[in-house]
C-alpha positions in Angstrom: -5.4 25.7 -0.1 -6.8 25.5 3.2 -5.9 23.4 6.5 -7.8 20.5 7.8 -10.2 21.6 10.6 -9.6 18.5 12.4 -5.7 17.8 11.6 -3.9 21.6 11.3 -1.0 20.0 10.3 -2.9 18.5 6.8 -2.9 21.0 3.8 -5.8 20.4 2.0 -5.6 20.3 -1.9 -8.6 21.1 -4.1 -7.2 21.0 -7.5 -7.1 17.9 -10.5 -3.4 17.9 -11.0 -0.2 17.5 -9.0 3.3 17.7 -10.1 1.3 17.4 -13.6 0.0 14.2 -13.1 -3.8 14.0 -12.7 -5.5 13.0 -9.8 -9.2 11.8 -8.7 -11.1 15.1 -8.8 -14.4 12.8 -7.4 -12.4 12.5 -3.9 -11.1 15.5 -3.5 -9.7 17.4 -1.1 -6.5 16.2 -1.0 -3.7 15.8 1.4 -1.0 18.3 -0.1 1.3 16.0 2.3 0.3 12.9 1.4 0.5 13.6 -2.5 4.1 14.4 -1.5 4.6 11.5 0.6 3.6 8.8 -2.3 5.3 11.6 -4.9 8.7 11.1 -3.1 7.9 6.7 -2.1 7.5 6.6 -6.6 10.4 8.5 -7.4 12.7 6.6 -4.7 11.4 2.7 -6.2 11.8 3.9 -9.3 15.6 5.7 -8.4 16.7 2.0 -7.4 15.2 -0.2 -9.9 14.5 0.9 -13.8 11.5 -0.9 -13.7 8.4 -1.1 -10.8 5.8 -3.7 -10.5 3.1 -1.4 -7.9 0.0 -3.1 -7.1 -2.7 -2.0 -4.7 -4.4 -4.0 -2.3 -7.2 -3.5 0.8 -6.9 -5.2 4.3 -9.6 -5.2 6.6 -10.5 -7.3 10.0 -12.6 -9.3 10.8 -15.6 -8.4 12.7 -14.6 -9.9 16.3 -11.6 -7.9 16.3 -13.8 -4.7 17.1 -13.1 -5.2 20.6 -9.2 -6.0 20.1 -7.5 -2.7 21.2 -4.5 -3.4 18.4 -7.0 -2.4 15.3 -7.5 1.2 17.3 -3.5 1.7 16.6 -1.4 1.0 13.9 1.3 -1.3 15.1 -1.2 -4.1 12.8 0.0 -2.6 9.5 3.5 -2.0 11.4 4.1 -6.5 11.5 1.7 -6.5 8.1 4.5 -5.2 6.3 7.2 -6.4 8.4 6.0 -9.9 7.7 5.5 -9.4 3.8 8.8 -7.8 3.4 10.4 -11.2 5.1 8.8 -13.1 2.9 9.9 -11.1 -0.3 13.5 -11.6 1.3 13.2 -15.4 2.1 11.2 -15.7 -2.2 14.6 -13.9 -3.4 17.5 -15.6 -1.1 16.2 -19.3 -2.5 16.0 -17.6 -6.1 19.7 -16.8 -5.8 20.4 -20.1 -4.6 19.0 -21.7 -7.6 20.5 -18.5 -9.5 23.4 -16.9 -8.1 21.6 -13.7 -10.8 18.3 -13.7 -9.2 17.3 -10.1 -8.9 17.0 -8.2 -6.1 13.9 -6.6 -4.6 13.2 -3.8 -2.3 10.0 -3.6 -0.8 8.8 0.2 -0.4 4.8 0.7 0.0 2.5 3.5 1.1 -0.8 2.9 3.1 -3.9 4.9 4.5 -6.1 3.8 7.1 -9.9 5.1 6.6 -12.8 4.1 8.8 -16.4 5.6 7.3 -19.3 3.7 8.3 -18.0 0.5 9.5 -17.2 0.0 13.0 -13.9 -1.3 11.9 -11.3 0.7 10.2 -9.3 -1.1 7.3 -6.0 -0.6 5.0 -5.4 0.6 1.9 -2.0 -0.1 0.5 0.3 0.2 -2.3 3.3 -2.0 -2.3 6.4 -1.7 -5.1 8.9 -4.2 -6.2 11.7 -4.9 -8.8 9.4 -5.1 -11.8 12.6 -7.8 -13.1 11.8 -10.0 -9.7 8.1 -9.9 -9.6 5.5 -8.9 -12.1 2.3 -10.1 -11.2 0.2 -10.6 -8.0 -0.3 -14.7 -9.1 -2.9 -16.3 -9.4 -6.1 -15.5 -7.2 -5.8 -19.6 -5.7 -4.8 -20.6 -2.6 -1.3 -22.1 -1.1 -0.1 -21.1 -4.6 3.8 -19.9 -3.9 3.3 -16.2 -5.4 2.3 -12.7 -4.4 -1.4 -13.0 -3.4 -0.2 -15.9 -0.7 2.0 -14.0 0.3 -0.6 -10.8 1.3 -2.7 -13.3 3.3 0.2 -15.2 5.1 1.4 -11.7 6.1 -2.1 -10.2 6.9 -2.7 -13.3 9.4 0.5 -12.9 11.1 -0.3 -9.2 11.5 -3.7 -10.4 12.9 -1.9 -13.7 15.0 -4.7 -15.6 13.4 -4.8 -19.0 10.8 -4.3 -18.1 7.4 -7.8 -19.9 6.7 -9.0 -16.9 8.7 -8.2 -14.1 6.7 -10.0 -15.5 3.5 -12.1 -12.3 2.4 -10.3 -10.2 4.3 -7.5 -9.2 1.7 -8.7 -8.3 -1.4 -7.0 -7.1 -4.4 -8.9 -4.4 -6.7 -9.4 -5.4 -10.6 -6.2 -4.2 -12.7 -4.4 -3.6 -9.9 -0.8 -4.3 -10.8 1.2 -1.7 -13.1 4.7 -1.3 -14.3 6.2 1.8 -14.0 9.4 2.3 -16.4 11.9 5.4 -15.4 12.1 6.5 -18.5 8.4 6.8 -19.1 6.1 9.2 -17.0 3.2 8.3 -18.6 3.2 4.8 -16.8 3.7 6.8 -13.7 1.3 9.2 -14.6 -1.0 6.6 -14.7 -0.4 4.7 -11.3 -0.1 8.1 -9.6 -3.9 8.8 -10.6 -4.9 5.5 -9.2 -3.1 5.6 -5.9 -4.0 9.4 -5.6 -7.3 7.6 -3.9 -5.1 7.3 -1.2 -4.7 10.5 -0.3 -8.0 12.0 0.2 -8.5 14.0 3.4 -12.3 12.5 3.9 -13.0 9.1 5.4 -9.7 9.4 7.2 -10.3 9.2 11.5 -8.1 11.8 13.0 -7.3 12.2 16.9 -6.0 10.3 19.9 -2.7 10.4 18.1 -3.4 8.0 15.7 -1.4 8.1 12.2 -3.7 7.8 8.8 -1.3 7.7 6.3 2.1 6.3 6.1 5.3 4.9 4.1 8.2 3.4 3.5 11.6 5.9 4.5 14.3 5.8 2.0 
């Protein structure tokens, strides 16, 4: 192990395992932090509710916003996730009305912010729920009341733009949902080597105090 030559305070992992669990080899190095960081977010979800529904999804802007001094921070993700969670809370306090039962939900995600090419950078993002509350992102249709609404409604309030606007701007990845079940690592094995991707040390933009990767605390 070895520390980034931009970012001393990144360790950076060469290996295909951690804690066990495999992770892309085609992306590495690694973040030893990072790992850590979405090690600790799984174990704390899955510490509150028996059962996980974690999905990933990408968030980019639009192309004007290249002169908008918000995307060069990260107080964008900051309201993106603000916003979602409220709407996760509003989804379960009508359930509960209707259901005095209704399960709960947390909200606990993990997100990296990469730039390569593009003169915009843009989001990726892992997001976990009560697997009993939510199990699926919904259908991919619009002004549908489910999860994928819910992503753009939050994205354009990040942005302070129309919700028409942010049409191909959130996208969800094929098979992006899993459950992950306490009791079985395998299902956490298997999510773990997905949102490894994550936390790869390249296409990250470090300097000017700017934050890469970040996630929910406790």
């Amino acid at each position: 192990m070895s520390r980034h030559p931009i970012n001393t305070n990144i360790t950076l992992l060469d290996q295909d395992t951690f804690y066990g669990m495999p992770i892309q080899v085609a992306h590495a190095p690694y973040s030893l932090e990072y790992l850590q960081r979405l090690f600790e977010t799984i174990n704390t979800a899955l510490s509150e509710h028996s059962r996980v529904f974690a999905f990933r999804v990408d968030l980019r802007f639009p192309a004007w916003c290249e002169s908008i001094s918000f995307q060069q921070k990260n107080q964008v993700i900051t309201r993106f996730i603000r916003s979602f969670k409220a709407k996760i809370n509003h989804n379960r306090l009508m359930a509960r009305r209707q259901n005095p039962n209704a399960h709960a939900s947390s909200v606990r995600y993990v997100w990296a912010r990469e730039q390569d090419m593009s003169t915009n950078p843009h989001y990726h993002v892992v997001i976990f729920l009560n697997h009993d509350a939510f199990n699926t992102v919904g259908k991919f249709e619009f002004y549908r009341d489910n999860i994928f609404n819910r992503l753009h409604e939050a994205w354009a309030s990040a942005l302070s733009i129309p919700v028409e606007s942010v049409h191909g701007l959130v996208e969800i990845p094929p098979n992006a949902g899993y459950l992950l079940r306490r009791d079985d690592p395998l299902s956490i094995a298997d999510f773990f080597y997905r949102a490894s991707y994550l936390c790869k040390a390249n296409t990250k933009v470090y300097g000017d105090w700017i934050h890469c990767f970040g996630c929910s605390r406790g």
